[in-house]
C-alpha positions, 0 to 999 in steps of 0.5 A: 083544145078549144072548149066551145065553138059558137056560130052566131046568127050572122054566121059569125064564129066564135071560139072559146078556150078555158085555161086554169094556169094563170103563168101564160105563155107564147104556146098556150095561144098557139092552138086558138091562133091556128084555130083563127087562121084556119076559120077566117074571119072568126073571133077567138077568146081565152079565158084564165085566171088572170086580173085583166084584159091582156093580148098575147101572141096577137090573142086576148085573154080575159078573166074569168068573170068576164064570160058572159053566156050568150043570149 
């Protein structure tokens, strides 16, 4: 599931998806990854209860405390 769908004000589209595991695997990026491919041009990020900034299956995933609500 992704969690939350933003559209920014230059059109951008951001997408967000919040995982509570912090054992990440190959799948859990497989729904984000099809969620960019279908909305070109968009900028996804997973946030997990993980220690520091990673990139898996060609998708980052952030701790927790770096989710910053937009302005």
């Amino acid at each position: 599931m992704i969690h939350i769908v933003e559209v920014k004000s230059d059109r951008k589209i951001m997408a967000y998806q919040i995982q509570t595991h912090d054992s990440l695997k190959k799948t859990d990026s497989e729904l984000m990854k099809a969620f960019l491919v279908k909305n070109r041009g968009s900028i996804g990020s997973v946030f997990a209860p993980i220690s520091g900034k990673i990139r898996l299956n060609q998708i980052v995933y952030r701790p927790w405390e770096t989710i910053v609500p937009s302005e």
